[in-house]
NULUM-609578 format. One line per 2 residues: number of its first residue (from 1); their letters; for each residue x, y, z of N, C-alpha, C. Coordinates in steps of 0.1 Angstrom, whole numbers. Atoms other than C-alpha are relative to their C-alpha. Example, Ala and Ser with C-alpha at 12.3 -4.5 7.8 and 13.67 -1.06 7.14 Angstrom:
2
1	as	9,-12,0,123,-45,78,9,12,0 | -9,-11,0,137,-11,71,-8,11,8
END
This chain:
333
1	xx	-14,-3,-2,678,1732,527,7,-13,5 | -11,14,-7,705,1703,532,3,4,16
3	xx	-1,2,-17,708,1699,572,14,6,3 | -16,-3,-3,745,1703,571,7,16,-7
5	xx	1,-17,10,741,1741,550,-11,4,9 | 8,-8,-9,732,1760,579,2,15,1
7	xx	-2,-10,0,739,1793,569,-9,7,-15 | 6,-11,14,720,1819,542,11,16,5
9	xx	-4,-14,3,736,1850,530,-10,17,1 | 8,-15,-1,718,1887,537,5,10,-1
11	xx	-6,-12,-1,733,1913,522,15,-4,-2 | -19,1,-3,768,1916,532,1,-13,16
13	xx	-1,6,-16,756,1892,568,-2,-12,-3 | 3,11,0,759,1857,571,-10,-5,12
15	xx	6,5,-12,731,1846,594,-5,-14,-1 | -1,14,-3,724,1812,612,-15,-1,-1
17	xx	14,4,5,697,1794,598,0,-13,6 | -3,20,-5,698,1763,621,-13,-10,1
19	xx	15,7,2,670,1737,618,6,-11,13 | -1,15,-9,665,1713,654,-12,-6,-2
21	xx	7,9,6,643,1696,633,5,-16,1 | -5,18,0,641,1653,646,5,-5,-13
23	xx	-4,7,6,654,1633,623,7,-14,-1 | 1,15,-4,655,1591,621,9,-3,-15
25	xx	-3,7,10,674,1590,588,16,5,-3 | -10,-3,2,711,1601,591,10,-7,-3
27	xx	-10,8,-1,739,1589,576,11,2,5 | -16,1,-6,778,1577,586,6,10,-8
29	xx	-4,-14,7,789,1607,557,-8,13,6 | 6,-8,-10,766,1631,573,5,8,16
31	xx	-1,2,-14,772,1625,612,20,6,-3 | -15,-2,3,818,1623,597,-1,17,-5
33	xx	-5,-9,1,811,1656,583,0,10,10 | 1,-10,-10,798,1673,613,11,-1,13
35	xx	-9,1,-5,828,1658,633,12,10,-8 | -10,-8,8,850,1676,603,0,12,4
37	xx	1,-15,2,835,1713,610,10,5,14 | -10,-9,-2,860,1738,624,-7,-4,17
39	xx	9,0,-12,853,1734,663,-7,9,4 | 9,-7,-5,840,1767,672,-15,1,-7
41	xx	12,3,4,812,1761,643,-3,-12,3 | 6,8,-4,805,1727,658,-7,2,13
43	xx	6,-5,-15,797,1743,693,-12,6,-4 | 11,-11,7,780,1769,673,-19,-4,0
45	xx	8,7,7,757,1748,657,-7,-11,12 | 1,10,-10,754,1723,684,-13,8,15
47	xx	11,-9,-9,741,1751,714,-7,5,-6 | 14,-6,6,718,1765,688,-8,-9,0
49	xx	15,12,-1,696,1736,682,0,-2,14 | 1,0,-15,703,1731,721,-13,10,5
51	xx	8,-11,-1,683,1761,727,-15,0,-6 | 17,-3,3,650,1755,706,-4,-14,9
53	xx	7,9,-6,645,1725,729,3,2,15 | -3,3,-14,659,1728,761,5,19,6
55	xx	-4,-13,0,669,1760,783,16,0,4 | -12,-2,5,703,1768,778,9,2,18
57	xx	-7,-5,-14,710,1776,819,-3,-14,12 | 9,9,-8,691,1740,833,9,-14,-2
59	xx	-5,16,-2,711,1704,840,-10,-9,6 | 13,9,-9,688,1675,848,9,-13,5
61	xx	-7,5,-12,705,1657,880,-5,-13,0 | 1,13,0,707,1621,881,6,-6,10
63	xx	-6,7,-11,717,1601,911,2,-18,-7 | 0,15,4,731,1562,904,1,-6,13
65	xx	2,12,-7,728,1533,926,4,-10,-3 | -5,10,1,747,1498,927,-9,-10,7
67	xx	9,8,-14,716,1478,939,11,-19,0 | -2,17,3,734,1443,924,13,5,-3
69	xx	-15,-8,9,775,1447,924,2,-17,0 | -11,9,4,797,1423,905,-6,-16,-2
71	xx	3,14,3,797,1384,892,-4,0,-14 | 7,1,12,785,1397,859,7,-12,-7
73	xx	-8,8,9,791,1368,833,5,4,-11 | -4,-3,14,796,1390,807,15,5,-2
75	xx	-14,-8,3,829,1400,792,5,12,-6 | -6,-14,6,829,1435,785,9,7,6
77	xx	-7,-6,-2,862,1449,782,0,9,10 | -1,-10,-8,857,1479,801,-2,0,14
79	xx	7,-2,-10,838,1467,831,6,-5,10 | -6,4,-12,849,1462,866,-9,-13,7
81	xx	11,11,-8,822,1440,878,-2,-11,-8 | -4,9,9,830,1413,850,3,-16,8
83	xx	-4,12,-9,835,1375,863,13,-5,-5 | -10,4,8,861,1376,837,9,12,1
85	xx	-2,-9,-5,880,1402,853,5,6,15 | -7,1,-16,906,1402,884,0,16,2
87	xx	-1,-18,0,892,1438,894,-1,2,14 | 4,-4,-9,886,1433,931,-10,2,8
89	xx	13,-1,-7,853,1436,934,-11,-10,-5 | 8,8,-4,831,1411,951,-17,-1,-4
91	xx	12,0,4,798,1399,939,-11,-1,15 | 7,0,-15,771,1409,966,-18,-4,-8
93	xx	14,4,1,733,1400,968,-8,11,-3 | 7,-12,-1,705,1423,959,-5,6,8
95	xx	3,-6,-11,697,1450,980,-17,-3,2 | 15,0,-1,663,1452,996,-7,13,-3
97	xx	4,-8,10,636,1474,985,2,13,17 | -1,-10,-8,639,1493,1023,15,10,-1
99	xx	-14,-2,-1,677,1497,1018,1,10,-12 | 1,-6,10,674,1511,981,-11,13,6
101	xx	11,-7,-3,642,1531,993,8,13,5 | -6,-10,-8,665,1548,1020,12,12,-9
103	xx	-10,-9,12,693,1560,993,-10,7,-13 | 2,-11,10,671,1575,970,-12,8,9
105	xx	4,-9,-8,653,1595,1000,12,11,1 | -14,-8,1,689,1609,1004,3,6,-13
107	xx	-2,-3,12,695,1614,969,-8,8,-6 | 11,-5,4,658,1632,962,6,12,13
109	xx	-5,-9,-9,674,1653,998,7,4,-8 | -14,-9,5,705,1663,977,-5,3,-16
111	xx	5,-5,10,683,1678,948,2,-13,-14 | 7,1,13,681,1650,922,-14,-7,0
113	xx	13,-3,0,656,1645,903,-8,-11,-6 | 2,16,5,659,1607,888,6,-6,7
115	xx	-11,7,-8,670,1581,907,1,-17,-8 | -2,12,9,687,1551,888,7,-12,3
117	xx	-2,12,-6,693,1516,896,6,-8,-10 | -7,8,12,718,1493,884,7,-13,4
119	xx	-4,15,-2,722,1454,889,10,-5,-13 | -9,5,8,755,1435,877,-9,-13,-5
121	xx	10,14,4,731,1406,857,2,1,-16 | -2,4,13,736,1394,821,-15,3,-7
123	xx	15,-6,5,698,1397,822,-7,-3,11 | 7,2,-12,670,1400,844,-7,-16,-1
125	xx	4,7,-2,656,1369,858,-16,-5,4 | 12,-1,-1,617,1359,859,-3,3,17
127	xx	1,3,-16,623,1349,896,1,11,11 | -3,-16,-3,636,1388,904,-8,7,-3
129	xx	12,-15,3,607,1409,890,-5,-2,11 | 7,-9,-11,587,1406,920,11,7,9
131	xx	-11,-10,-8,619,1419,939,2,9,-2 | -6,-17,6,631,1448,917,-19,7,1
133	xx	13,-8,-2,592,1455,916,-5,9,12 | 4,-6,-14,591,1463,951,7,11,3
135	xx	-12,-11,1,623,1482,950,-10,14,-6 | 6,-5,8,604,1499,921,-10,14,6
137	xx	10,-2,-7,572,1508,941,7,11,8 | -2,-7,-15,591,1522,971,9,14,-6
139	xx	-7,-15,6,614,1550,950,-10,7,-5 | 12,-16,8,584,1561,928,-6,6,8
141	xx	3,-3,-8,567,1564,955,4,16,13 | -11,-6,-7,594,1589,971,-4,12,-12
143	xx	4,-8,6,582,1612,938,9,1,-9 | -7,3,10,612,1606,918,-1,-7,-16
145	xx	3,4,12,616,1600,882,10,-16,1 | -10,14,-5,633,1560,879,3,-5,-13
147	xx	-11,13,12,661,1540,857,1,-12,9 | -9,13,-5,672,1507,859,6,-3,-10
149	xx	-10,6,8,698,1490,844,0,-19,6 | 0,15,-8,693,1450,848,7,-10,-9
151	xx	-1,7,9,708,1438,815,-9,-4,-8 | 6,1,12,687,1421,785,-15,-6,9
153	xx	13,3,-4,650,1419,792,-9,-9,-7 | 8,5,12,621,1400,772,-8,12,3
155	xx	9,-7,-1,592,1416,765,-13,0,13 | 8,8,-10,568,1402,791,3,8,14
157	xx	-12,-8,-12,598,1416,819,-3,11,-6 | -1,-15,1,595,1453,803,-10,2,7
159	xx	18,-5,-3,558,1452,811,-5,-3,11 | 3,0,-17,559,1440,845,9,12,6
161	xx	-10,-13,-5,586,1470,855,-11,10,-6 | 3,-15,2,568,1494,836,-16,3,6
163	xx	10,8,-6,537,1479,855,1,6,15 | -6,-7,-17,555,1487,888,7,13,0
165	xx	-3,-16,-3,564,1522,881,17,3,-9 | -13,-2,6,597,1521,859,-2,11,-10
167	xx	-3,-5,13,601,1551,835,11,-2,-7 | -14,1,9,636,1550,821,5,-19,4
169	xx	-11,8,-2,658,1517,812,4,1,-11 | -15,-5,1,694,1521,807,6,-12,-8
171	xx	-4,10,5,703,1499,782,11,4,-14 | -10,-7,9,739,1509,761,4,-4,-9
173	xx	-4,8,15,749,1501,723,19,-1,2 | -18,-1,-2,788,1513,739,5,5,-11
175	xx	-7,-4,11,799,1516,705,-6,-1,-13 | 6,5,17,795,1511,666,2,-15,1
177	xx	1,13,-2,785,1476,657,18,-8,-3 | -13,-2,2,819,1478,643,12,-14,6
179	xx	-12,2,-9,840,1478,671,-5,-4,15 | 5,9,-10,815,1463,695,7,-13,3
181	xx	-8,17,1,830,1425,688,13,0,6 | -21,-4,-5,864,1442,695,-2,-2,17
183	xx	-1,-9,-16,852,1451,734,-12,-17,5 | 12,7,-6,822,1422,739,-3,-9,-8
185	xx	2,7,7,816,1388,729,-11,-13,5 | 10,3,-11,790,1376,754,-13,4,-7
187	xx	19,-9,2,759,1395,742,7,5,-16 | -4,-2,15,756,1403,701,-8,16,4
189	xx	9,-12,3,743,1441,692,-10,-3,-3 | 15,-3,1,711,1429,680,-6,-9,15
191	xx	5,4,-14,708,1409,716,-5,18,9 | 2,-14,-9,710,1450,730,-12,7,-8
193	xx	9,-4,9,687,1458,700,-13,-2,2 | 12,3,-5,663,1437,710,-5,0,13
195	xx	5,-5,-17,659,1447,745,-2,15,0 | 5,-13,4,655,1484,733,-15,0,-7
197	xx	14,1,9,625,1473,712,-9,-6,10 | 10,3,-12,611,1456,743,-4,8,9
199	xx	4,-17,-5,609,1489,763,-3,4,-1 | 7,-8,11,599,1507,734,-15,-6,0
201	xx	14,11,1,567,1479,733,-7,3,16 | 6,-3,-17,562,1486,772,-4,9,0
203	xx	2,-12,-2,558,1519,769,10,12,11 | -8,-6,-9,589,1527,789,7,11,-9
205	xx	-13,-11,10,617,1555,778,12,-5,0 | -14,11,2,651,1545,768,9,13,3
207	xx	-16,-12,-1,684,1560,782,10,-13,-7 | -9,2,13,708,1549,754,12,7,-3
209	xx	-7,-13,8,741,1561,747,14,-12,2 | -13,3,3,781,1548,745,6,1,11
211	xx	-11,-4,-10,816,1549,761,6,8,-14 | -9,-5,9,839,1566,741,18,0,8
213	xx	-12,-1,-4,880,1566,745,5,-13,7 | -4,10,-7,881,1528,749,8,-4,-23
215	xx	-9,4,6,907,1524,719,-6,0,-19 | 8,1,14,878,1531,688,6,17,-9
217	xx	-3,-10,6,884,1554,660,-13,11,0 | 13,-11,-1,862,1587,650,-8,-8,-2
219	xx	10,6,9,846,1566,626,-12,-16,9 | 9,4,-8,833,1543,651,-8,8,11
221	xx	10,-9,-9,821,1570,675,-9,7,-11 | 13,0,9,804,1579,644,-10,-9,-3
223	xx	4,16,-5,794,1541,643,-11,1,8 | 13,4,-16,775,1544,675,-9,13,1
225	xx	13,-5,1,757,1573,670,-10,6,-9 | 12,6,10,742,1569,638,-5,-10,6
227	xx	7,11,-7,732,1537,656,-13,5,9 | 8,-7,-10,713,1559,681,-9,10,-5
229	xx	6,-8,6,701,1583,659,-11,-3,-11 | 7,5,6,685,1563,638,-11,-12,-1
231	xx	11,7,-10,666,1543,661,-16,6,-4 | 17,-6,4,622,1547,653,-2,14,11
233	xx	1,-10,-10,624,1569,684,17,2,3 | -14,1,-6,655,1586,696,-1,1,14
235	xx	0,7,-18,662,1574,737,-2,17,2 | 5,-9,-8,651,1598,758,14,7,6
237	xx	-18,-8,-11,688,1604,778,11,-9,-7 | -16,7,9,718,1597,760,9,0,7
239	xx	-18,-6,-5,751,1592,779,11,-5,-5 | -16,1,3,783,1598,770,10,-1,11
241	xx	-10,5,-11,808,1579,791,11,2,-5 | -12,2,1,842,1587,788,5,-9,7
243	xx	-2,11,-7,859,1556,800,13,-2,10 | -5,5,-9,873,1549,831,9,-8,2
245	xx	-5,11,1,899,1526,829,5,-6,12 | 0,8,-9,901,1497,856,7,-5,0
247	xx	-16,9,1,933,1481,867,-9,-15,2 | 11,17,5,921,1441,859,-7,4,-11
249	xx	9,0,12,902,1450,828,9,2,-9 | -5,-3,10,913,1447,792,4,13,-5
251	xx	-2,-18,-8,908,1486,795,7,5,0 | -8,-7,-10,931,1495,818,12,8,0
253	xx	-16,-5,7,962,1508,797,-8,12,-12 | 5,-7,9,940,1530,776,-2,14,4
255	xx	-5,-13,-7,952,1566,775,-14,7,-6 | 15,-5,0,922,1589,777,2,10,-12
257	xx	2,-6,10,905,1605,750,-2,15,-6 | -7,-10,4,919,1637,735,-18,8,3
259	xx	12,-13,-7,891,1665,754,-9,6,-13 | 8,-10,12,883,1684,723,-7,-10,-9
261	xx	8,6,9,871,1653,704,-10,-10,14 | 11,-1,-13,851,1642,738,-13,12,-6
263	xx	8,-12,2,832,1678,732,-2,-5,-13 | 1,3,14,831,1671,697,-14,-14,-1
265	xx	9,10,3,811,1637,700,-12,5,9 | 9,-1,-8,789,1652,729,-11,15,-16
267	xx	4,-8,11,782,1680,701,-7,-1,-13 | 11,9,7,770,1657,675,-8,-8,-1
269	xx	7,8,-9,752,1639,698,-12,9,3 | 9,-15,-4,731,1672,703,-5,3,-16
271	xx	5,-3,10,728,1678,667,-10,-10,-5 | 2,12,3,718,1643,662,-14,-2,3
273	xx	14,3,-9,692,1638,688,-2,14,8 | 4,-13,-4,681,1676,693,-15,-5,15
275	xx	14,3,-10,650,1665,720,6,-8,12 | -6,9,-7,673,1640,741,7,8,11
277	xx	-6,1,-11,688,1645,774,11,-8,-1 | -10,4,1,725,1646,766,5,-4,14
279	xx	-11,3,-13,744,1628,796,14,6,-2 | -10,1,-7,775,1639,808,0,-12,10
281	xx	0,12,-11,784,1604,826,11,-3,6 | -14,6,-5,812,1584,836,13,9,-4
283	xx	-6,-8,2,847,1603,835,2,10,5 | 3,-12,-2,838,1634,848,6,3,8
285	xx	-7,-2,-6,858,1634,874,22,4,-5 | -10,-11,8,890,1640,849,0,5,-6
287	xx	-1,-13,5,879,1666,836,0,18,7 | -2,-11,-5,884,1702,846,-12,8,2
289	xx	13,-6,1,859,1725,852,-3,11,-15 | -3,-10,16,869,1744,817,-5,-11,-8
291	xx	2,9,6,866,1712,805,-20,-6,-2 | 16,8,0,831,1701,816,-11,15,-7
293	xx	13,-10,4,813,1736,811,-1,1,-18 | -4,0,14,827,1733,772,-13,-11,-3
295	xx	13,7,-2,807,1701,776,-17,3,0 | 14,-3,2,775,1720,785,-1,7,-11
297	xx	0,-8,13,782,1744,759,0,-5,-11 | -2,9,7,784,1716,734,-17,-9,0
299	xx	16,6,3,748,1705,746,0,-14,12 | -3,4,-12,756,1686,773,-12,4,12
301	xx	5,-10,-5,726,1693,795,-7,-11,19 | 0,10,-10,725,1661,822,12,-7,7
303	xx	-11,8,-8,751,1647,849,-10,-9,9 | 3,5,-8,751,1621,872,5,4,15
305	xx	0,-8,-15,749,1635,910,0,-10,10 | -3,8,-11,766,1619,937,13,-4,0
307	xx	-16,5,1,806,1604,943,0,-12,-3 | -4,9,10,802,1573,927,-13,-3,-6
309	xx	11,3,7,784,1558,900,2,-20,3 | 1,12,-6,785,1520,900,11,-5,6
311	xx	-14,7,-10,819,1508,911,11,12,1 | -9,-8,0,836,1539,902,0,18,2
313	xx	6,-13,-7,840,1575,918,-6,13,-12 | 5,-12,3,825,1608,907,-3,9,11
315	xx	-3,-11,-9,826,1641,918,-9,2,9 | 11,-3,-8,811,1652,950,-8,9,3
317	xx	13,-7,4,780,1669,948,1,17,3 | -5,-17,1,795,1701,967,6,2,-11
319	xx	-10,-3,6,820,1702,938,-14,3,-11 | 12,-1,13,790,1697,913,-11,14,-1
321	xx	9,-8,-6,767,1724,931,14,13,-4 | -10,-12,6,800,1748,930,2,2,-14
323	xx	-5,2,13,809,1741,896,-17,6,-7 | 14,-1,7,770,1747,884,-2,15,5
325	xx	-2,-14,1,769,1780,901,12,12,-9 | -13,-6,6,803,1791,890,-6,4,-15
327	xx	2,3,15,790,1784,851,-16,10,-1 | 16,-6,5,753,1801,860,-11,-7,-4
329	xx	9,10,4,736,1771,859,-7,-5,10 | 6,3,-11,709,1755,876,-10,-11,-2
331	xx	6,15,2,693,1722,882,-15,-1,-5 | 15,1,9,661,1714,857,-9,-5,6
333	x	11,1,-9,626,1713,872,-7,-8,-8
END
């Protein structure tokens, strides 16, 4: 049966024949037509495959961390912590491994259940692995699952982190290759390519995913996740960032991206990579709570937990905890 003919006839009944069967070979016609379907059969379609992998009532809670803020050299549009980038915020030193240690004891206290780390660095430096290593050591240690985000790695660097206890690193395509060049001209897409394949070689897991509503068309958020989907493995945690925009950043005039086609890419992001740990990420603070549960309903089945993520706020965890009861929902074991 064609993937995108998800329905057989019985009788006079149309019933749903949905297949969350993996798949590494999708195309940009494919991925555009599942953006075309009527919205309530994109939800449709979307929380059904949701359900032969995951349980339909369960969010898996993520806490972030700023161990390294600001000075980055790179120039991506969006980012606040940019050197290229009158945003306000000061470049600080990296934290220590007791200081980090102490926030994700707090963070494993306020139910989550990954705790993820994220240095402003172009790339990690040979002279830093024994540092982050120690960091490393002292969260796993605490029984938590662990991300980092350090920028472009070699291979040599994946295997010393995944050596000291790293499961997840956070490393994002943003967009289609497209409309990459438009937003970033510091780092090439196969520079982020090839730091996904170094992780993959380590034996680490990859959280992989975009921004969306920084000024790209559908067809680029189609762009970026055929890109993702078609990866030998698909990442483990996908997030979808709605984007933030930062007064100082190229960004910052960019009116946010129409809700229902938000739900719509989180939807075929779920169809896409049926096995993956959809994020809910950045943004989520303007969105409503009508708004966000549409989100889980769409396949959406991970936030990040806590009032800010790296330089910028998110909602606070009572609100998160209210809002997850309210919906009947409950944090993944």
């Amino acid at each position: 049966m064609d993937s995108l003919d998800t329905t057989v006839t019985t009788g006079t009944a149309v019933s749903p024949q949905l297949s969350a069967a993996v798949r590494h070979d999708w195309t940009r016609d494919e991925i555009a037509a599942l953006f075309d379907l009527p919205f309530p059969e994109l939800v449709f379609r979307a929380q059904s495959v949701h359900r032969q992998h995951f349980a339909p009532d369960e969010v898996q809670l993520s806490t972030l961390l700023n161990i390294k803020e600001g000075g980055c050299p790179e120039d991506c549009g969006y980012c606040s912590q940019s050197v290229h980038h009158d945003t306000g915020v000061p470049a600080s030193a990296l934290m220590d491994a007791d200081a980090v240690a102490a926030e994700a004891r707090k963070a494993k206290a306020g139910g989550a259940q990954r705790f993820c780390m994220g240095a402003a660095w172009r790339e990690l430096k040979d002279r830093d692995v024994p540092k982050i290593a120690a960091i490393l050591r002292e969260v796993k240690a605490l029984g938590l699952e662990t991300c980092m985000t350090l920028g472009m790695l070699t291979e040599a660097q994946a295997a010393a982190l995944k050596e000291a206890g790293l499961d997840y690193y956070n490393h994002n395509l943003d967009s289609s290759p497209e409309f990459y060049e438009r937003i970033i001209t510091t780092r090439t897409y196969g520079d982020r390519l090839d730091t996904l394949a170094a992780v993959r070689g380590a034996g680490m897991k990859v959280c992989c995913g975009g921004i969306v509503g920084m000024g790209e068309s559908r067809m680029d958020r189609v762009g970026l996740l055929e890109s993702l989907a078609t990866l030998s493995e698909h990442p483990e945690s996908v997030p979808i960032n709605l984007l933030v925009p930062v007064a100082g950043t190229p960004a910052a005039d960019q009116r946010r991206l129409d809700t229902l086609e938000f739900v719509r890419t989180i939807a075929v992001a779920r169809i896409l990579m049926p096995a993956s740990w959809v994020r809910l990420s950045a943004g989520r603070q303007t969105l409503t709570d009508a708004e966000q549960g549409l989100c889980f309903l769409a396949g959406a089945n991970s936030i990040f937990y806590g009032d800010r993520l790296l330089t910028t706020p998110n909602p606070e965890e009572d609100d998160d905890l209210r809002l997850l009861g309210a919906l009947g929902m409950v944090a993944a074991t």
